[in-house]
C-alpha positions in Angstrom: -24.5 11.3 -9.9 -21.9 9.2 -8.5 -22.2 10.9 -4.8 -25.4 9.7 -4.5 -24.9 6.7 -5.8 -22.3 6.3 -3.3 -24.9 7.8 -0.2 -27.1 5.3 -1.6 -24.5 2.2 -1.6 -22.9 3.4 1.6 -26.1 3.6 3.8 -27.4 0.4 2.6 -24.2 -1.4 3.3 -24.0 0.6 6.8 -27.6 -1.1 7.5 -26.6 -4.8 6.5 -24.8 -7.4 8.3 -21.1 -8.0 7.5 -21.4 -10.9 5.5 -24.1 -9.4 3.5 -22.3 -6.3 2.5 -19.4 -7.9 1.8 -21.7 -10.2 -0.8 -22.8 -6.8 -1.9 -19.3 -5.7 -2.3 -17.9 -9.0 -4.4 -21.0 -8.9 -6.8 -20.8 -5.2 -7.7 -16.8 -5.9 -8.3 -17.6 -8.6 -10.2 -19.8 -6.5 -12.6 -16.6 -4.0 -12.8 -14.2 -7.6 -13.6 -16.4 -8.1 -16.5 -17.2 -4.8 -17.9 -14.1 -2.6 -17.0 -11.5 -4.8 -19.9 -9.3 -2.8 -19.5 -8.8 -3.1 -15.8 -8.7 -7.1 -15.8 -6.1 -7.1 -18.5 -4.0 -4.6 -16.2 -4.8 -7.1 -13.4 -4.3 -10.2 -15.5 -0.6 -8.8 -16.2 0.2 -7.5 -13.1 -0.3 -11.1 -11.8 1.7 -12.8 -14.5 4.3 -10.6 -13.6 4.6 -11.2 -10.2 4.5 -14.8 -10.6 7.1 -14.9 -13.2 9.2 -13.6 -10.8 9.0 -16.1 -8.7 10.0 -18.5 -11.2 6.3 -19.6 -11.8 4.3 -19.9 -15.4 0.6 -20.2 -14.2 -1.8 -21.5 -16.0 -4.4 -19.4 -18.3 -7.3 -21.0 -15.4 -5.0 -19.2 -13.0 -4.5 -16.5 -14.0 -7.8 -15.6 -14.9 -9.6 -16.9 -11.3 -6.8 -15.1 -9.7 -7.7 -11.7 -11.8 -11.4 -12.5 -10.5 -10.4 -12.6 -6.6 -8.1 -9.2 -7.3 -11.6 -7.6 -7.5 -13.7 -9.9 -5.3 -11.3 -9.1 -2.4 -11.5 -5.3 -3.5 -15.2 -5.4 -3.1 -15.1 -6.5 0.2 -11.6 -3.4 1.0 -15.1 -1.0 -0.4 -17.2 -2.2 2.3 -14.8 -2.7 5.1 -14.0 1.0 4.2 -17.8 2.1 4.1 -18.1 0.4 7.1 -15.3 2.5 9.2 -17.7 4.7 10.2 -19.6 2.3 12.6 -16.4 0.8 14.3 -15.6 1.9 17.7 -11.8 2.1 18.2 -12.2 -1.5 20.5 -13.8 -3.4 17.5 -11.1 -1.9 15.2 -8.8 -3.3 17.5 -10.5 -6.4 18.0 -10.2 -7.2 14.4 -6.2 -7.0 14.2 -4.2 -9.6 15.2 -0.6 -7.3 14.8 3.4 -8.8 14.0 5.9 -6.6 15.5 4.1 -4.9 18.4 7.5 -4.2 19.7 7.8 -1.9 16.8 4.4 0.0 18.0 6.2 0.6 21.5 9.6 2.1 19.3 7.4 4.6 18.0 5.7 5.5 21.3 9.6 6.2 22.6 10.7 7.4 19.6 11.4 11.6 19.6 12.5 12.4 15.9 8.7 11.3 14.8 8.1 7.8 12.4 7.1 7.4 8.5 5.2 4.7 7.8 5.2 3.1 4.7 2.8 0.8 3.2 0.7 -0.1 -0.7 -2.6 -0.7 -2.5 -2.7 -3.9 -0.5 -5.0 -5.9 1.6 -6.9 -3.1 3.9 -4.1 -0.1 4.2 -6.9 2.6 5.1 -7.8 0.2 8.3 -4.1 -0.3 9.4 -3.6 3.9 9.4 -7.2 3.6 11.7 -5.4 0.3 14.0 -2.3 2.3 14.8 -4.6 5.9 15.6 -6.4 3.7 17.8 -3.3 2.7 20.0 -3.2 6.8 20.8 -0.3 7.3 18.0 -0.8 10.9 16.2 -1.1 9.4 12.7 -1.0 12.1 9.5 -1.9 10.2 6.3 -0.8 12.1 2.9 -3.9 11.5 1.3 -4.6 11.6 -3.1 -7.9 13.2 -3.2 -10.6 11.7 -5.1 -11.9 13.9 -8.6 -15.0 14.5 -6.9 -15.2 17.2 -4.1 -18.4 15.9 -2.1 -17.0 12.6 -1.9 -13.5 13.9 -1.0 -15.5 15.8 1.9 -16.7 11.9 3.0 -13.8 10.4 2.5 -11.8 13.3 5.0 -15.0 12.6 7.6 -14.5 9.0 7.7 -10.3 9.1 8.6 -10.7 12.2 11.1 -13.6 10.2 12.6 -10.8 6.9 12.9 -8.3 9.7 14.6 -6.3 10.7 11.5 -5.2 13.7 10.6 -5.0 14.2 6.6 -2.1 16.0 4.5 -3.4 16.7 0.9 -0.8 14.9 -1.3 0.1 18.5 -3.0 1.0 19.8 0.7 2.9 16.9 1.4 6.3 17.8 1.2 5.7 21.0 4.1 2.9 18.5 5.8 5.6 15.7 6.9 8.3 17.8 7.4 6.2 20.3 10.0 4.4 16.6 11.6 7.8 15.1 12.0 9.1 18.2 13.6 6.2 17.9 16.4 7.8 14.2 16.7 4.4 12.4 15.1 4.0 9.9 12.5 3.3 9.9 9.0 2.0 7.8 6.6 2.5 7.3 2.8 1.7 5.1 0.0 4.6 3.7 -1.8 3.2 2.0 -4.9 2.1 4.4 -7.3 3.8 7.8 -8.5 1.2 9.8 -8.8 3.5 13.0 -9.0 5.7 12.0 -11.8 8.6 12.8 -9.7 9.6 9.1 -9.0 12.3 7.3 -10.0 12.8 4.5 -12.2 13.0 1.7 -10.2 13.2 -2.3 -10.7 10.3 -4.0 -9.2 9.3 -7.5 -9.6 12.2 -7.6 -12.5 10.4 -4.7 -14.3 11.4 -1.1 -14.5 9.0 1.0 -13.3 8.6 4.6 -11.8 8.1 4.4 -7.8 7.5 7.0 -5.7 10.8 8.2 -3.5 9.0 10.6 -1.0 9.5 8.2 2.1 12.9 7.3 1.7 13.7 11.0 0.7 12.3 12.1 3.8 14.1 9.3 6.1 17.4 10.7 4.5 16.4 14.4 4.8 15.1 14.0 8.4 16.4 11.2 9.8 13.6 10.0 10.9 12.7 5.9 11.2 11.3 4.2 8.0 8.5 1.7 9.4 7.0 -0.8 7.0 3.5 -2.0 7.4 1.1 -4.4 5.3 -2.6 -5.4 6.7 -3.3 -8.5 5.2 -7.0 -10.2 4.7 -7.2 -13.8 6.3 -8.8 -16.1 5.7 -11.9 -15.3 8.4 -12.2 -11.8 7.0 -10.0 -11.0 9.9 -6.1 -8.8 9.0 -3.1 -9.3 10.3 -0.8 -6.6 10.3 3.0 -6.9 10.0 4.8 -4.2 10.8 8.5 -4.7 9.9 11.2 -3.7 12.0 12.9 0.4 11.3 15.0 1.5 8.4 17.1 3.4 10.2 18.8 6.4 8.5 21.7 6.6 11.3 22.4 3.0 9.7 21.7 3.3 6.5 23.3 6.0 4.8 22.0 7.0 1.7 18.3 7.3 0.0 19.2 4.7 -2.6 19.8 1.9 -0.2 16.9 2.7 2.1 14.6 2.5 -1.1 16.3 -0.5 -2.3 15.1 -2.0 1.3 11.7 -0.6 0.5 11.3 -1.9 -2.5 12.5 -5.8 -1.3 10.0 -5.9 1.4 7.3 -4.2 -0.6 8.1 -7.4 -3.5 8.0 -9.6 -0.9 4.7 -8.6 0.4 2.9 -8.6 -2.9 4.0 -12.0 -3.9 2.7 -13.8 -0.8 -1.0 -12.7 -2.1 -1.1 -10.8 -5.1 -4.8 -10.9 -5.5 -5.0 -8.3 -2.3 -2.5 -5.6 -5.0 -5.4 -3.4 -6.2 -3.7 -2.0 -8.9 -6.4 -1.5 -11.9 -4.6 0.8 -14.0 -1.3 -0.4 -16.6 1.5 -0.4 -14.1 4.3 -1.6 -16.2 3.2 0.2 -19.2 5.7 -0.9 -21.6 5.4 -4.5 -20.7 1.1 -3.9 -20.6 1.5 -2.9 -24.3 2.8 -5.7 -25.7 1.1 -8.7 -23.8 -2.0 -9.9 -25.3 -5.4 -9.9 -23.6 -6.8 -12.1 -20.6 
């Protein structure tokens, strides 16, 4: 049932104009912002959060539009990603303006291969299809979805954008063997969805973040590149790719996650309405705040 739905969605946003699908996209998230509770509570926190590291006690009217926009601007991620399938690698080009380009050309030179690492923020499935489009070989470890047919969709859409996809459970012998070939990888580094994290302090919370890229720098030696595609404004991204963690310089896989995590925190808190995390994230802190 919810393949078709998704045909269904996915050819008639495919059809539309972009502003039309994107008004598709913001009204079906809003019906999710007002019947998925448990999600805007998650949302509500995770934004408390972050702002109460900066030193900032927002408002109740704050914190609840700014819960709103987390899944306005996910509906409009939804059908940007849809949409991938229509974009020739000029207009996905055309719709980047890019922050350390210097970085790209490092890559290009570079013969011990490249991770990149980036989060759950802004559009990250259209920066892995901007940096595939510049003729980098790309591999995305990939968390497949629960359903197969969709997974099938999903795997059509990034080979179609010029990645190639590692299944998260292959990962570990996917990166190693794509780094060997000197090509780049690309990995998630907000959620632990293998329960072999590490607890980690992030935005003054413990929490359990995933240590695959920086374990992998250290094994390898291979460069650590951050990258973040942010929304602007004009429905346009910018993407800021940081300059390398180099594992030659920095020694050991504490440090190089400790950088990590800093320039993921500071990332988030620019715009944490484009952090599309719906599920508890601090869980012990989720427990004991009261509801949005």
């Amino acid at each position: 049932m919810i393949y078709w739905l998704y045909r269904a969605l996915a050819f008639l946003i495919r059809l539309l104009p972009l502003k039309l699908a994107y008004w598709i996209g913001l009204r079906i998230c809003d019906l999710f912002y007002f019947l998925n509770r448990r999600g805007a509570r998650a949302v509500h926190e995770h934004i408390r959060i972050i702002f109460a590291h900066q030193g900032i006690i927002p408002s109740r009217q704050i914190l609840a539009g700014c819960t709103r926009k987390t899944f306005q601007a996910f509906g409009k991620y939804l059908a940007d990603f849809i949409r991938f399938r229509k974009l020739t690698e000029q207009e996905v080009r055309d719709s980047i303006s890019i922050q350390g380009l210097e970085n790209i050309e490092r890559i290009r030179q570079e013969k011990r291969g490249a991770i990149f690492l980036t989060a759950h923020y802004g559009n990250w499935e259209l920066g892995g299809s901007f940096i595939a489009s510049l003729g980098i070989p790309l591999n995305a470890v990939v968390r497949p979805v629960s359903s197969p047919s969709l997974e099938r969709i999903f795997h059509y859409f990034r080979k179609q954008r010029g990645l190639k996809v590692i299944p998260l459970a292959h990962a570990g012998v996917g990166v190693i063997k794509a780094l060997k070939r000197g090509e780049a990888v690309a990995l998630v580094g907000d959620r632990d969805f293998t329960g072999n994290g590490r607890p980690q302090t992030f935005f003054g919370h413990e929490v359990s973040l995933p240590r695959g890229a920086a374990w992998f720098a250290h094994r390898t030696g291979a460069p650590l590149y951050l990258g973040f595609v942010t929304r602007a404004p004009d429905d346009t991204f910018i993407l800021r790719i940081h300059p390398p963690i180099d594992p030659n310089e920095v020694r050991t896989e504490e440090e190089i996650q400790e950088r990590v995590i800093a320039i993921m925190q500071d990332t988030i808190a620019r715009d944490p309405t484009q952090w599309f995390i719906f599920d508890p994230f601090w869980t012990h802190e989720f427990a004991a705040a009261p509801s949005a």
